[in-house]
N, C-alpha and C positions, 0 to 999 in steps of 0.2 A: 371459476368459469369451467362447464362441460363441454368441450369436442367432441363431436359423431363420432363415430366405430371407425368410419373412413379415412379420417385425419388423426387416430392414435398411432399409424407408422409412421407417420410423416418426419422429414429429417431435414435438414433444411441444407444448404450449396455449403454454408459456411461451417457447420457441423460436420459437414464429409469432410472441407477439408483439413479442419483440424484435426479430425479423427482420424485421416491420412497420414498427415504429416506426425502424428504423435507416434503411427504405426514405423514411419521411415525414421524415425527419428529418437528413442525412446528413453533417450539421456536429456530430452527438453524438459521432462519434467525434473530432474534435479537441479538443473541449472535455474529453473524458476522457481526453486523451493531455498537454494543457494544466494537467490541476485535477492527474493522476499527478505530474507534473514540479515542481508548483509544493509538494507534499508530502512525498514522498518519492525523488524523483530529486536527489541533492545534489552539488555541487560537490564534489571532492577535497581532503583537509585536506595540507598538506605535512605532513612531518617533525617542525618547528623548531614550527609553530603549536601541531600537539600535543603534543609534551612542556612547551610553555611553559602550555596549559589545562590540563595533570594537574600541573604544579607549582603554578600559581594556585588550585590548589581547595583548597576549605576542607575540613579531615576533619569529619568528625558523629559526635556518640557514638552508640551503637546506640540506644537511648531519648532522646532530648531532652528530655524533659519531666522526667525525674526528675533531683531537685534532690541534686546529690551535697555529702555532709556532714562 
């Protein structure tokens, strides 16, 4: 998609004010490169660990609840 010459400054309410708040505040980006890491950035499983958590797991039947007779 091409925009006119007149809307390549354009910056939008929400852009200010993140770019504000990143200005007062300039330790938000470590804290959210920190909270990233600590969620979903995960250590590498070998080989051996994972085959040994898919033979430890317990199967489910498709419904659990229903009491087979």
């Amino acid at each position: 998609m091409i925009f006119s010459k007149k809307h390549v400054n354009y910056e939008s309410e929400h852009t200010k004010f993140i770019s504000e708040l990143k200005k007062q505040h300039p330790e938000m980006d470590a804290g959210q490169v920190a909270g990233r890491a600590l969620l979903w950035d995960k250590a590498p499983v070998s080989l051996d660990e994972q085959a040994r958590t898919e033979e430890s797991r317990l199967r489910q039947r498709a419904y659990p609840y229903q009491n087979k007779v």
